[in-house]
Backbone as CSV, one residue per row, in Angstrom:
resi,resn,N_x,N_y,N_z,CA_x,CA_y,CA_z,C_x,C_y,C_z
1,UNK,173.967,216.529,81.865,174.766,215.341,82.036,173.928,214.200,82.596
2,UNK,173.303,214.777,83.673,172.202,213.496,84.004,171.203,213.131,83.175
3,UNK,170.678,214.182,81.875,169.710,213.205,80.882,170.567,212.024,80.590
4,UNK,171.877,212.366,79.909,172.801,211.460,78.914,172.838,210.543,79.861
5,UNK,173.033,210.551,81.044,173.267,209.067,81.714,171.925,208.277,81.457
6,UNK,170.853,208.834,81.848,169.541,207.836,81.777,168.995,207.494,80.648
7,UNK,169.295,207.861,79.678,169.242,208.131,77.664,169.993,206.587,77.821
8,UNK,171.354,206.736,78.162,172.298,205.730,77.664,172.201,204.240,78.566
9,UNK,171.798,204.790,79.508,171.107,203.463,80.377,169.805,202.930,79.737
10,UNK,169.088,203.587,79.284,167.962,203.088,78.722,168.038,202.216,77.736
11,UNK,169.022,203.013,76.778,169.646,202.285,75.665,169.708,200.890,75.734
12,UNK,171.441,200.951,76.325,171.600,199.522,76.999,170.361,198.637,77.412
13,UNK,169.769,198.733,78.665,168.367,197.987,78.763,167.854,197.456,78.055
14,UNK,167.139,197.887,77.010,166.345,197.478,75.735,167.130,196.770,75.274
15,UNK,168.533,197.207,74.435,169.365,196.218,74.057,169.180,195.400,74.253
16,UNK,169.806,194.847,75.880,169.869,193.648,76.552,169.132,192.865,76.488
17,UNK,167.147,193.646,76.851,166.312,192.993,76.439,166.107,192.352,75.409
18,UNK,166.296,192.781,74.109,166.058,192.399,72.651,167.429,191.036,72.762
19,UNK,168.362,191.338,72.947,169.683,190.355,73.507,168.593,189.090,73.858
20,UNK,168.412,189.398,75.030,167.695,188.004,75.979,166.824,187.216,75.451
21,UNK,166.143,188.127,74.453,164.768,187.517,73.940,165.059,186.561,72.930
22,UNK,165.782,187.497,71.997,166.718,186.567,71.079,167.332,185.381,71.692
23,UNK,167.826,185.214,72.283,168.629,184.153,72.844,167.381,183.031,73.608
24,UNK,166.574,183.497,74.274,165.272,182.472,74.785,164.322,182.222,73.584
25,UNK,163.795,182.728,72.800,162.299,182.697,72.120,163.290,181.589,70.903
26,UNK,164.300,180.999,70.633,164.849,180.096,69.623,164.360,178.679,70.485
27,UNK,164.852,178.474,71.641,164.789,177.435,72.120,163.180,177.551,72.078
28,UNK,162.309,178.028,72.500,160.905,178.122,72.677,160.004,178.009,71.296
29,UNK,160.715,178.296,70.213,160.173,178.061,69.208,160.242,176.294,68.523
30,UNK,161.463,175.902,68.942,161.526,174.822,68.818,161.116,173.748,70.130
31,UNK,160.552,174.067,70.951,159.887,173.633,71.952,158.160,173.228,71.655
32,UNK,157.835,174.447,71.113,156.204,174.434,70.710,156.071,174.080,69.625
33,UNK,157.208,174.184,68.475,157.400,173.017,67.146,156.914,171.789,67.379
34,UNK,157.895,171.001,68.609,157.597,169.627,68.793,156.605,169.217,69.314
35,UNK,155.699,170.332,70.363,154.482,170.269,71.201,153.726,169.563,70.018
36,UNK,153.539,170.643,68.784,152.055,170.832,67.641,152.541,169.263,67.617
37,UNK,154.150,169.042,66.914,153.783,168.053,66.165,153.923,166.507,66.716
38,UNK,154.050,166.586,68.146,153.376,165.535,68.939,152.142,165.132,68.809
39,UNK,151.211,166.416,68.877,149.890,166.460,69.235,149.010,165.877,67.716
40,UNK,149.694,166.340,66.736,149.201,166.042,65.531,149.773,164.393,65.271
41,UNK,150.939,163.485,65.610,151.631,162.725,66.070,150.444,161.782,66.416
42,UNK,150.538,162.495,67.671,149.202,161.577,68.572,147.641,161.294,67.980
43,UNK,147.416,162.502,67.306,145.996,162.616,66.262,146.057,161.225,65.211
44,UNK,147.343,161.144,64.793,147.825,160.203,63.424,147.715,159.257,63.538
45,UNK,148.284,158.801,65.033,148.356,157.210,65.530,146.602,157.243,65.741
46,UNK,145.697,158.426,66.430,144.239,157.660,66.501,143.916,157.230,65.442
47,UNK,143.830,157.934,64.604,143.620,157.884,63.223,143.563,156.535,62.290
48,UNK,145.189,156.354,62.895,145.491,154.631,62.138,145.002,153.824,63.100
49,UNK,144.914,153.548,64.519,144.220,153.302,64.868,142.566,152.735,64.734
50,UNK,141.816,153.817,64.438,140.526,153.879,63.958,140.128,152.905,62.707
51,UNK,141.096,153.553,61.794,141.165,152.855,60.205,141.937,151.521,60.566
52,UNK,142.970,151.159,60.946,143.334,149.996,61.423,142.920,149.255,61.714
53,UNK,141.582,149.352,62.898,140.785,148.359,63.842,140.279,147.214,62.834
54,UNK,140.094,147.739,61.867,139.250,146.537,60.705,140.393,145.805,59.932
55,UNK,141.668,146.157,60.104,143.192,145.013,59.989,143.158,144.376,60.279
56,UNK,142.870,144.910,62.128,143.826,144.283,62.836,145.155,144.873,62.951
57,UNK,145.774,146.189,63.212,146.649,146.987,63.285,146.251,148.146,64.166
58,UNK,147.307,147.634,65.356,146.999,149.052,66.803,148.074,149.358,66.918
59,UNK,148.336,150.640,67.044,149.834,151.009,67.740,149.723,151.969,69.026
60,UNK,149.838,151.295,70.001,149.845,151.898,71.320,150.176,153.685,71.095
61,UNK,149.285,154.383,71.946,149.204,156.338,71.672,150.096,156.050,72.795
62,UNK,151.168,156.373,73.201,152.196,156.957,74.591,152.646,158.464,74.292
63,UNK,153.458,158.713,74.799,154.223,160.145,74.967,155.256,159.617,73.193
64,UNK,155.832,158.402,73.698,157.007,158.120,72.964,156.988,157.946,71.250
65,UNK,155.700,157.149,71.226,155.219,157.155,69.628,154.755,158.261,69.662
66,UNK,154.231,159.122,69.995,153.335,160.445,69.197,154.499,161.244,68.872
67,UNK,155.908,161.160,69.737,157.208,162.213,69.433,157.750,161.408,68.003
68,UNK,157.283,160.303,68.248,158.132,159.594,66.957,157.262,160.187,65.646
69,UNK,156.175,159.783,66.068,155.648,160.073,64.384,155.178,161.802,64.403
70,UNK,155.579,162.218,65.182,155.622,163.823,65.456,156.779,164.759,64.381
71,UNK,157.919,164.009,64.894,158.885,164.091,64.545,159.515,163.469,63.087
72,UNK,159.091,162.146,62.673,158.962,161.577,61.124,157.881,161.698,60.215
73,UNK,156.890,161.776,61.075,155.923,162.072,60.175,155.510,160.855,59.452
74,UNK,154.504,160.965,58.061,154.055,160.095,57.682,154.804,158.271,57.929
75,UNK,156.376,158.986,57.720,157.132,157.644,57.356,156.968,157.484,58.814
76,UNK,157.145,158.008,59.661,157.356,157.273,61.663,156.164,156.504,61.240
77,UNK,155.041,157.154,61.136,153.519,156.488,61.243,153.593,154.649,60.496
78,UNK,154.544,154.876,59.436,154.537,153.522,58.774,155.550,152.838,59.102
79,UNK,156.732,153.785,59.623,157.588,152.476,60.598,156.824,151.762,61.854
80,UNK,155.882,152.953,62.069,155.359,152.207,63.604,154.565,151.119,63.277
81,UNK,153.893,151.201,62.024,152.931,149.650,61.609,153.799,148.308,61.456
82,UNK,154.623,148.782,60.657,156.210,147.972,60.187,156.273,147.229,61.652
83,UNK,156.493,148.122,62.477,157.092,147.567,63.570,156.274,146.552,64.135
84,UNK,154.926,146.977,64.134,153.853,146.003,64.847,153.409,145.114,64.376
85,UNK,153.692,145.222,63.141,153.169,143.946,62.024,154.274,142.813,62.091
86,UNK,155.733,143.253,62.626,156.364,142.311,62.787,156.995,141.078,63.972
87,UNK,156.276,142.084,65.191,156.354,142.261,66.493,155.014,141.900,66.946
């Protein structure tokens, strides 16, 4: 009788575990999603930047544009010129 209790406790446990993990590692996946594509974001704006300088087209690197064009991608990158070219 006392294996079956610690068998079935064990059970449960793991469960729970696999439960928990599931429920945390979603948010965390979409956490380190937005990290990369900040970082690549931020790479994009040097980038235009770099190639820009001979425009005359800068778009300030912050936290806030690199989430933008992180997050839109090519098109953020060309709203953000849009924006500065008009501004």
């Amino acid at each position: 009788m006392n294996n079956t209790n610690t068998i079935i406790t064990f059970l449960v446990c793991i469960i729970s575990i696999i439960i928990l993990g599931r429920i945390f590692i979603l948010p965390l996946k979409k956490i380190l999603k937005l990290l990369l594509n900040s970082i690549l974001g931020g790479l994009l704006i040097v980038i235009i930047n770099w190639i820009g300088g001979a425009f005359g087209i800068h778009i300030g690197l912050n936290v806030f544009t690199a989430i933008f064009v992180g997050i839109l991608g090519i098109p953020g990158a060309i709203l953000l010129i849009i924006f500065t070219m008009i501004l």
